[in-house]
TORBAKOL-28510 format. One line per 2 residues: number of its first residue (from 0); their letters; for each residue x, y, z of N, C-alpha, C. Coordinates in steps of 0.2 Angstrom, whole numbers, plus 5000, padded with zeros to 4 digits. Layout:
BEGIN
NUM) A) X:Y:Z:X:Y:Z:X:Y:Z | ...
REM end
This chain:
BEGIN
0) XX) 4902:4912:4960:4905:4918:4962:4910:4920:4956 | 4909:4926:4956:4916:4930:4947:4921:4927:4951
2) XX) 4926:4926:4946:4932:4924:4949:4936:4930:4949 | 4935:4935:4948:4937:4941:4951:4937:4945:4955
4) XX) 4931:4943:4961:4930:4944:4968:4934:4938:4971 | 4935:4934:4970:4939:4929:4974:4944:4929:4975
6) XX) 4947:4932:4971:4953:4936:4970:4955:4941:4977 | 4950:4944:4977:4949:4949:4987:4947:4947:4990
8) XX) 4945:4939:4992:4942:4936:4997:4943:4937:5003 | 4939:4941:5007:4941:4944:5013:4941:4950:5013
10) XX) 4941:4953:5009:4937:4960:5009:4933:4963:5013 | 4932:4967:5017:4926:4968:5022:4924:4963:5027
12) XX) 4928:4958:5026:4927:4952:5031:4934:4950:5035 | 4936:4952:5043:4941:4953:5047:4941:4945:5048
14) XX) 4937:4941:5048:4939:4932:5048:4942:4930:5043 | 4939:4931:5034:4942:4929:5031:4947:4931:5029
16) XX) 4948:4937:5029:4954:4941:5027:4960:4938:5031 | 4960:4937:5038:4964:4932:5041:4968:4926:5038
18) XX) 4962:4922:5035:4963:4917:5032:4966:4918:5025 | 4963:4922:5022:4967:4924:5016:4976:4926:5014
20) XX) 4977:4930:5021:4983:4933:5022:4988:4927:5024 | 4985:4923:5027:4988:4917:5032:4990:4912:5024
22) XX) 4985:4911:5020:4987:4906:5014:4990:4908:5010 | 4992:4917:5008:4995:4920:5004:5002:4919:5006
24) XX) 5001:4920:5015:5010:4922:5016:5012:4914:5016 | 5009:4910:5018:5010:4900:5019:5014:4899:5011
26) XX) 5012:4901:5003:5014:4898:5000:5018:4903:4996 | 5022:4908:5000:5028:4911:4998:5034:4908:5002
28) XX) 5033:4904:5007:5037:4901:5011:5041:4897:5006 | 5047:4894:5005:5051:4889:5001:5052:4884:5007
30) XX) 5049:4877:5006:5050:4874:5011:5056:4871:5011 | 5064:4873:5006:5069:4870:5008:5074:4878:5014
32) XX) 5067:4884:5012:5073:4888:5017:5070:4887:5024 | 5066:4883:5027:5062:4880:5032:5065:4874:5035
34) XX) 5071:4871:5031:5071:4865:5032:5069:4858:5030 | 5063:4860:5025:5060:4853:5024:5061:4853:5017
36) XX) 5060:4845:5016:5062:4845:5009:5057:4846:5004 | 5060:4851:4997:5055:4853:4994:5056:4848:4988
38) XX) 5058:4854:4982:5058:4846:4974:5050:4847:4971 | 5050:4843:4963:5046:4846:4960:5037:4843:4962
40) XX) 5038:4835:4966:5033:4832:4966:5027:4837:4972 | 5030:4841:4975:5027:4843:4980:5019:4849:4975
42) XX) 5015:4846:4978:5008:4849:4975:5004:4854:4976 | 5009:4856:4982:5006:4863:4986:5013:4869:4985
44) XX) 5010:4874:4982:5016:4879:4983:5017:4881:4989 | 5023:4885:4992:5027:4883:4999:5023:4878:5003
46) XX) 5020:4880:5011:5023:4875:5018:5014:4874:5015 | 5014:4866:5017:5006:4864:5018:5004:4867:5024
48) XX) 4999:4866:5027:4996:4868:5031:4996:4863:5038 | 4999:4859:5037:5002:4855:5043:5009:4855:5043
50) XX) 5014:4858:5039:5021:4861:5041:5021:4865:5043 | 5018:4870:5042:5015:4878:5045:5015:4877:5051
52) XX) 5008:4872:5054:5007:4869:5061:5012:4868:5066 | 5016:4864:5060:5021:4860:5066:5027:4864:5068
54) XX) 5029:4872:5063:5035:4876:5064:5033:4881:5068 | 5026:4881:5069:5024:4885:5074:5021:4883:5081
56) XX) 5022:4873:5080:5020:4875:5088:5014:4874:5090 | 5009:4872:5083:5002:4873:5087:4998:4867:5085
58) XX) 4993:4865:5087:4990:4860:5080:4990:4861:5074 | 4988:4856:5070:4986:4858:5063:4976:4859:5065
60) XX) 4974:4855:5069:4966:4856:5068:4967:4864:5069 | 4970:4867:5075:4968:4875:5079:4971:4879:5071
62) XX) 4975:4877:5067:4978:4879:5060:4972:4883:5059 | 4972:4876:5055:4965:4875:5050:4958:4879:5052
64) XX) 4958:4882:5058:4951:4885:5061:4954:4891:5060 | 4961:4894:5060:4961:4900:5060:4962:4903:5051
66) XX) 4964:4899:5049:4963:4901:5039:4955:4899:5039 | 4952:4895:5042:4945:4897:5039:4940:4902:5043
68) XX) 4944:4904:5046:4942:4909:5050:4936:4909:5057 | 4937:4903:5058:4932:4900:5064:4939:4901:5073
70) XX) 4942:4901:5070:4944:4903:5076:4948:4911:5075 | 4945:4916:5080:4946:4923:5078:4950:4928:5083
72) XX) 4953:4921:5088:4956:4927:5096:4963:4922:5096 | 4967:4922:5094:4973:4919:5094:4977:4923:5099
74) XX) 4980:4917:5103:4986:4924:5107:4992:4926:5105 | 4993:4928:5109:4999:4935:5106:5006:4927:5106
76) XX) 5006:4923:5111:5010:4917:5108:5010:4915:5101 | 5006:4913:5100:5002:4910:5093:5005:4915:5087
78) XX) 5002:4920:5089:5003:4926:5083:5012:4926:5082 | 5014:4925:5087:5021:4927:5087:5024:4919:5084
80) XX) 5023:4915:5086:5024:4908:5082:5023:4907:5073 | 5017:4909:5074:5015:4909:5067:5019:4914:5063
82) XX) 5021:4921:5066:5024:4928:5061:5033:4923:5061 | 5037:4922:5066:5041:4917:5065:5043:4912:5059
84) XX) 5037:4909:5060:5039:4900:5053:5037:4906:5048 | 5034:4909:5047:5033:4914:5041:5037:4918:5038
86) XX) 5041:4920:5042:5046:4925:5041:5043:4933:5039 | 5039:4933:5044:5035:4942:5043:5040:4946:5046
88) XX) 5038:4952:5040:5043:4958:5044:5039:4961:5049 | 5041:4968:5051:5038:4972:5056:5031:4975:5052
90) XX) 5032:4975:5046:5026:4980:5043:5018:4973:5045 | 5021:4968:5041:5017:4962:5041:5016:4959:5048
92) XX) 5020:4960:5054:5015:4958:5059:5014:4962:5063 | 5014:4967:5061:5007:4972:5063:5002:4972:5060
94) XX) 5000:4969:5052:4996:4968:5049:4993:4962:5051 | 4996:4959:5054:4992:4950:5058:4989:4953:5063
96) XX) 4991:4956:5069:4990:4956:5074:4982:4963:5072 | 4982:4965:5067:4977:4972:5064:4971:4964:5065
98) XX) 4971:4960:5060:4967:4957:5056:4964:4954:5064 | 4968:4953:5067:4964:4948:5074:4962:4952:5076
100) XX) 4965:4958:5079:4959:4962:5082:4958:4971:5082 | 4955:4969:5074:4951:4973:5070:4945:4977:5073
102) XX) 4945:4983:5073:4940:4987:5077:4936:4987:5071 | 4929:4988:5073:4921:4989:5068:4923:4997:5068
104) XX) 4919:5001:5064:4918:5007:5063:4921:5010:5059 | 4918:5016:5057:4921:5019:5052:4927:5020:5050
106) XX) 4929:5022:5044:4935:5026:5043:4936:5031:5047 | 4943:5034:5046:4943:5041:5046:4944:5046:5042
108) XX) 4940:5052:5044:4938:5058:5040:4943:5063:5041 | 4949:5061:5039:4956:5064:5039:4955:5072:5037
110) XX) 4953:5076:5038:4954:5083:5035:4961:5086:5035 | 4962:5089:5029:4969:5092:5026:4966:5100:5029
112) XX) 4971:5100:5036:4969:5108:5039:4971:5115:5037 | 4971:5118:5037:4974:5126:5034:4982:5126:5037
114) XX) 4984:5123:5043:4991:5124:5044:4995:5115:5040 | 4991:5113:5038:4994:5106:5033:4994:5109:5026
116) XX) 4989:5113:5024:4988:5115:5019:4994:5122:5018 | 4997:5126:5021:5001:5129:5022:5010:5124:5022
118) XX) 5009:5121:5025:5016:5117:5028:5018:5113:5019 | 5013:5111:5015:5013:5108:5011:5016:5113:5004
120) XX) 5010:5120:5004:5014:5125:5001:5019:5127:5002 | 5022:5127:5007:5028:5132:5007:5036:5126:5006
122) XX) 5035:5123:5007:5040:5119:5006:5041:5117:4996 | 5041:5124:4994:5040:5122:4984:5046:5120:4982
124) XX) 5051:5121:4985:5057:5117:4984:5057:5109:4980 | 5052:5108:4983:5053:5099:4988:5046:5095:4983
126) XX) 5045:5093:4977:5039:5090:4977:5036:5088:4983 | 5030:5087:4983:5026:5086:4988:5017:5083:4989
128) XX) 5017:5079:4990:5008:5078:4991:5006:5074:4995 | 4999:5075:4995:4995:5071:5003:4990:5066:5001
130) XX) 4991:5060:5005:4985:5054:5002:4983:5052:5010 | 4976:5049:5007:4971:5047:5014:4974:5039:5013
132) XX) 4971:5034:5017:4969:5030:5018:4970:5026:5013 | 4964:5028:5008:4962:5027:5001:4967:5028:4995
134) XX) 4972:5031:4997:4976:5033:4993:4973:5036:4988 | 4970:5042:4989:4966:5046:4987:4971:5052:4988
136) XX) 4974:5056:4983:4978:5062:4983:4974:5067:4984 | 4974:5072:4990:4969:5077:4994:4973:5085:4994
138) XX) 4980:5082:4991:4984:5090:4993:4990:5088:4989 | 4992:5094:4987:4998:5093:4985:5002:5100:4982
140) XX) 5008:5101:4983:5009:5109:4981:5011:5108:4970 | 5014:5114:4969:5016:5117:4960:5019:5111:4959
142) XX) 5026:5109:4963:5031:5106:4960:5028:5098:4962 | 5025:5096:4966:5021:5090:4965:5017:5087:4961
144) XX) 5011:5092:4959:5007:5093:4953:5010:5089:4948 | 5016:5095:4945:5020:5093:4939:5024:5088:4939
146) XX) 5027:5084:4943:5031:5079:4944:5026:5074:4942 | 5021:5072:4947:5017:5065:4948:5010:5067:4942
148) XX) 5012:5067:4936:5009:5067:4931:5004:5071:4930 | 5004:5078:4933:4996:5082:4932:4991:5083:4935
150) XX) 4993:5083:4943:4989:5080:4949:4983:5088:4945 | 4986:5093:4946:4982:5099:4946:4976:5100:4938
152) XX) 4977:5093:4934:4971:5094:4930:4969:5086:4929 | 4962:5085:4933:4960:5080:4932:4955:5076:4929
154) XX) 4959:5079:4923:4957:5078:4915:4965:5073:4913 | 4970:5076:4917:4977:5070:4913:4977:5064:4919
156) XX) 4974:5066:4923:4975:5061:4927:4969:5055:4934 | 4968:5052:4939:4965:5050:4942:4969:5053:4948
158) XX) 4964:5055:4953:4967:5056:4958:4968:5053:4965 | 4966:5047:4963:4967:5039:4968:4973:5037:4963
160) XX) 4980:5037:4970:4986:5034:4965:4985:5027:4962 | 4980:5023:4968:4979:5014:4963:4976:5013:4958
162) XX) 4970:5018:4956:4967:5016:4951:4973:5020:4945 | 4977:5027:4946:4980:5027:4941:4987:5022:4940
164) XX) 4990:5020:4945:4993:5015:4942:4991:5010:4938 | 4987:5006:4940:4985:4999:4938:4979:5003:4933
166) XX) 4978:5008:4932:4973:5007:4924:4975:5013:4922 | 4979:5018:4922:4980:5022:4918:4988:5019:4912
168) XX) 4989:5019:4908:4996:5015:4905:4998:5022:4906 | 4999:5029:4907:5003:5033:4906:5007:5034:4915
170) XX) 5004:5029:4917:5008:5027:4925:5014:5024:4924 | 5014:5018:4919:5022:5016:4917:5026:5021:4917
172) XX) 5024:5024:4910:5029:5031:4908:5031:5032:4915 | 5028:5036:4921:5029:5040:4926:5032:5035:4930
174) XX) 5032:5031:4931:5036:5024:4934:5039:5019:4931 | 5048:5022:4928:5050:5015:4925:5051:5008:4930
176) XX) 5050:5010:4937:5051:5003:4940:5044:5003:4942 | 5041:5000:4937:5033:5000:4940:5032:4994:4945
178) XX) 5034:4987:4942:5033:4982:4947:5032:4985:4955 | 5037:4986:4957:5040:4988:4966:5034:4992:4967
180) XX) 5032:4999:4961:5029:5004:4963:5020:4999:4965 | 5021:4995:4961:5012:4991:4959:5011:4987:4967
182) XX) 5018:4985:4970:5016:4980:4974:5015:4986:4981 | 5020:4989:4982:5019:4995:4986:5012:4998:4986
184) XX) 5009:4998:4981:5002:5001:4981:4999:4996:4985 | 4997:4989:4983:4994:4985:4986:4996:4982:4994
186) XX) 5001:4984:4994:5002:4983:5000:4998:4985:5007 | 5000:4993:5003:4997:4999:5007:4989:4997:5007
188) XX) 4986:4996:5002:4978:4996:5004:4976:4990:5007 | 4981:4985:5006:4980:4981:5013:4980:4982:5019
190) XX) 4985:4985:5020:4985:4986:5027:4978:4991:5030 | 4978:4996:5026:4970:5001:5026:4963:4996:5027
192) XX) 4964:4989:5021:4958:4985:5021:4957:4981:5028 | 4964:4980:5031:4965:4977:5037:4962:4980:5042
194) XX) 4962:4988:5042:4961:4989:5048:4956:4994:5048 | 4952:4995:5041:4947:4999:5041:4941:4994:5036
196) XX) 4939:4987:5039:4937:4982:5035:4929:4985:5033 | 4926:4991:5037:4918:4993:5034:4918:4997:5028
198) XX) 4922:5002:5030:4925:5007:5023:4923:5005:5017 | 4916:5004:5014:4914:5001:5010:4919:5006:5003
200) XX) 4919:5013:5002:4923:5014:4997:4929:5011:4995 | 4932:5010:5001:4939:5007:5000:4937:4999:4997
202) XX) 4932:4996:5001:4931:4989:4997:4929:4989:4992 | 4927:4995:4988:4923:4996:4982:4930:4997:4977
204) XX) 4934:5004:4981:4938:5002:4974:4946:4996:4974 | 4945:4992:4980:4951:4985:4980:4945:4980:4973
206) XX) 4939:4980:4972:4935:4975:4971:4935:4979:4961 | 4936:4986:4960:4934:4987:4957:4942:4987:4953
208) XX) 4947:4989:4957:4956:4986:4953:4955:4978:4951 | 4950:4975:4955:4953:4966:4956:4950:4965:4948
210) XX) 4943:4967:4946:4941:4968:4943:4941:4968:4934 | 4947:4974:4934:4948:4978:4931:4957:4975:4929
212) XX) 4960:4972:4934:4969:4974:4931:4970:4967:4937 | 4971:4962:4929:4974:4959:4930:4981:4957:4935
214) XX) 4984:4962:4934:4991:4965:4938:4990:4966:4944 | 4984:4970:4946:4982:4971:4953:4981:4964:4956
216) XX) 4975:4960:4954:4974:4953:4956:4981:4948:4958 | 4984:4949:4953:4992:4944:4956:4995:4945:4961
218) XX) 4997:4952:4960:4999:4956:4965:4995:4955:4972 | 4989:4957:4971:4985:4957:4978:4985:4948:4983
220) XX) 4986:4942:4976:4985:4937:4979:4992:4933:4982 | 4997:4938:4982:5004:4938:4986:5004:4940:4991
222) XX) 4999:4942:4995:4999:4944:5001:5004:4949:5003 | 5006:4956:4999:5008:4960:5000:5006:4965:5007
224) XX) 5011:4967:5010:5008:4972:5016:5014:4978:5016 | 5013:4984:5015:5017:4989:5015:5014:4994:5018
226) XX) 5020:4995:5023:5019:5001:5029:5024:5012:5024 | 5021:5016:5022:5025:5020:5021:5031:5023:5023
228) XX) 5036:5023:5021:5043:5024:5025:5045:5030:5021 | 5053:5028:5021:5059:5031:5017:5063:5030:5014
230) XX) 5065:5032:5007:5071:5027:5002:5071:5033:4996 | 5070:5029:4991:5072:5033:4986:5068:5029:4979
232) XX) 5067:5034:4974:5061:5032:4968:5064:5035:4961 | 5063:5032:4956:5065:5035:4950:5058:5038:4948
234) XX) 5058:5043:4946:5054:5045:4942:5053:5045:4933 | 5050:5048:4928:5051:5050:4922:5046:5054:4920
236) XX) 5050:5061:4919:5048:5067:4919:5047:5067:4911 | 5043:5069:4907:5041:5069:4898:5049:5074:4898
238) XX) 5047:5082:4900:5056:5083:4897:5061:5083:4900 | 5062:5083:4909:5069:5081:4912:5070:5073:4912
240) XX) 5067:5068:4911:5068:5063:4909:5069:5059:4917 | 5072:5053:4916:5072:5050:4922:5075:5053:4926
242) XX) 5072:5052:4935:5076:5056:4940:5073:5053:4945 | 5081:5052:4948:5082:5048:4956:5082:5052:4962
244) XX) 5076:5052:4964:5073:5056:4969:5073:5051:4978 | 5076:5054:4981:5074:5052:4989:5067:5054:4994
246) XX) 5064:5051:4995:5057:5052:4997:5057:5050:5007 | 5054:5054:5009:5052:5055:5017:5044:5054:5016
248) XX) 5041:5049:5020:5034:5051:5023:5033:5052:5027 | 5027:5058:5031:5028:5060:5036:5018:5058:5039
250) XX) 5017:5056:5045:5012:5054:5045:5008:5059:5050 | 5002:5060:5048:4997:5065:5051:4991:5062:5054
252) XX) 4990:5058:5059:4984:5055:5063:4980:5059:5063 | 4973:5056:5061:4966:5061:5063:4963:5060:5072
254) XX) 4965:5053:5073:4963:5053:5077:4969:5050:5083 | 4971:5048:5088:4977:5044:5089:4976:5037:5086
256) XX) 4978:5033:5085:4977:5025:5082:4976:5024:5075 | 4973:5032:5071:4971:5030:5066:4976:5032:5061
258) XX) 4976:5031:5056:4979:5034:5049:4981:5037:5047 | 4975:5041:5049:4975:5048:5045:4977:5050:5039
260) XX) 4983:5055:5037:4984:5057:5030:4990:5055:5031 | 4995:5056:5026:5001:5054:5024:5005:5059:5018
262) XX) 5009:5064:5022:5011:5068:5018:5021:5066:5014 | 5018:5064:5008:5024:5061:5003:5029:5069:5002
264) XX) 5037:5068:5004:5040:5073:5003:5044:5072:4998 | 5047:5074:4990:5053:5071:4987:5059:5077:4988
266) XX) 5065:5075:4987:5071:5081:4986:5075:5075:4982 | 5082:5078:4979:5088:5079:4976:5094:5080:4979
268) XX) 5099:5076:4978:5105:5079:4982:5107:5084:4980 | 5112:5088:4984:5112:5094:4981:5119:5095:4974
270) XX) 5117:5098:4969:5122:5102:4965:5120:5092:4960 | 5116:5091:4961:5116:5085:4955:5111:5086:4950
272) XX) 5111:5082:4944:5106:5085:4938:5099:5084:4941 | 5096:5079:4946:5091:5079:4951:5089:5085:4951
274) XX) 5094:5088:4955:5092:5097:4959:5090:5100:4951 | 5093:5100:4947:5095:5106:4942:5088:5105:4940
276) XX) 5085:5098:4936:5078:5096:4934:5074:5099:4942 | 5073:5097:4947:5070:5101:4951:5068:5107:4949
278) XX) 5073:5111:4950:5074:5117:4949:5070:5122:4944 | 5072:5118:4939:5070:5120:4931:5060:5119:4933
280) XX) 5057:5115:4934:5051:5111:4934:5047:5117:4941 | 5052:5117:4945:5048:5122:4950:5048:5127:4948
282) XX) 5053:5132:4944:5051:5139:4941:5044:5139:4936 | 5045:5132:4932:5040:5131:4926:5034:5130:4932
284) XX) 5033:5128:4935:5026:5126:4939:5025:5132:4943 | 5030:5137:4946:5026:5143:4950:5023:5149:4943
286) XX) 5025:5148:4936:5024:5151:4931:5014:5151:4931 | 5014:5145:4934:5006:5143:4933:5002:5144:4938
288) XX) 4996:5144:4939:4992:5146:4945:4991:5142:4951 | 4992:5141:4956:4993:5139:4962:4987:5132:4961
290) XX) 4991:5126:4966:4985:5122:4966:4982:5120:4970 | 4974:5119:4968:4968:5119:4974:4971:5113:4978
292) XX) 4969:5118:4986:4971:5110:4989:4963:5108:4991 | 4962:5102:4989:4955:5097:4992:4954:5098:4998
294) XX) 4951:5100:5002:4951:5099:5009:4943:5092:5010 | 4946:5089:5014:4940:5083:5016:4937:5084:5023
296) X) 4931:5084:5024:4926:5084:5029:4927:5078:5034
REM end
């Protein structure tokens, strides 16, 4: 097998994928903040697989069957033992408890509706844009476009945010803090690989970054898991130049349980050089022709 699918092992597969995430998050553990003694002789990065075992309470044999994916209905006990010695946050064990009991069946066919498509235009103050699942950019209003590198001619840019980070180099520029923004991205498509494991496009384009961008691979074999929130991002505009932007995600379910879209909103505090670059960038982008929003079926 390439050694660059191995890299996604577990891809479209809900038992390995278990295993893979369970071996990911095992050797970021430090076994001296666990209590045990670490030092350089030890041959396994963080906890072995029978210290895991024993801080969670369970066998090592029932362990071992659940990294290799033979055993596949753990209880909620177990799961909760296990997210414990691990130290998961909340985004990560909901991402365990996905992986166990992972629904078969399609994605979802999120459509960007006329009153989304509306809510998105009007707010031209505010950069703004909408991604599926896939991380596939489907909408986005003038001052969005122009911030996030050119959404509206896609000729400067890709319109899957991971494939433009991890292979476009003009994504640094747009991201001085690239690292956080790289692992953020993979997080995210984890959690989507997690819970939409047939969705062969998304396993096409996780297998086609593993592929392709070293960086994605490392990243991805950290067992990153990120859920979209709230906080704040720097940008780097070609001529307002860097700017510290607060971001909101606001989530649109297609169906109840599902994903759906995910509408990214940016602002500035007020009366800072933030707002004034805003401001400037919004006049310059309503000067230009409004942007098509994608609507998906």
């Amino acid at each position: 097998m390439d050694h660059r699918t191995e890299d996604v092992d577990g891809i479209g597969d809900a038992r390995r994928a278990l295993g893979a995430f369970l071996r990911a998050r095992r050797a970021r553990v430090a076994p001296e903040h666990v209590g045990l003694a670490g030092g350089r002789r030890r041959r396994v990065r963080g906890l072995r697989r029978e210290e895991l075992a024993q801080l969670a309470g369970i066998s090592v044999d029932y362990y071992v069957r659940l990294e290799q994916g033979r055993a596949t209905q753990p209880s909620p006990e177990v799961l909760d033992s296990l997210a414990r010695a691990l130290g998961l946050d909340a985004a990560e064990r909901g991402h365990l408890a996905t992986l166990v009991g992972v629904r078969r069946g399609a994605a979802p066919s999120a459509r960007v509706s006329p009153l989304l498509h509306r809510i998105v235009a009007a707010v031209g103050d505010f950069p703004a844009f909408v991604t599926n699942h896939r991380l596939d950019v489907v909408a986005w209003n003038s001052l969005g476009g122009e911030l996030f590198g050119g959404l509206s001619d896609p000729a400067r840019r890709d319109r899957n945010n991971a494939r433009y980070l991890f292979l476009d180099p003009a994504a640094r520029d747009l991201h001085p803090d690239w690292e956080p923004r790289a692992a953020e991205v993979v997080g995210q498509l984890r959690v989507a690989a997690g819970r939409y494991p047939d969705d062969r496009d998304l396993v096409g384009l996780i297998r086609d970054l593993s592929g392709k961008s070293p960086a994605f691979r490392r990243i991805w074999a950290g067992g990153e898991v990120v859920v979209c929130g709230a906080g704040r991002k720097r940008l780097r505009h070609p001529e307002e130049g860097i700017l510290t932007l607060d971001y909101e995600t606001l989530h649109v379910p297609s169906t109840p349980g599902e994903m759906g879209l995910v509408v990214h909103v940016f602002s500035a505090e007020e009366d800072s050089p933030e707002s004034a670059s805003l401001a400037r960038l919004a006049a310059m982008a309503s000067a230009a022709p409004p942007p098509a929003m994608v609507f998906t079926a």
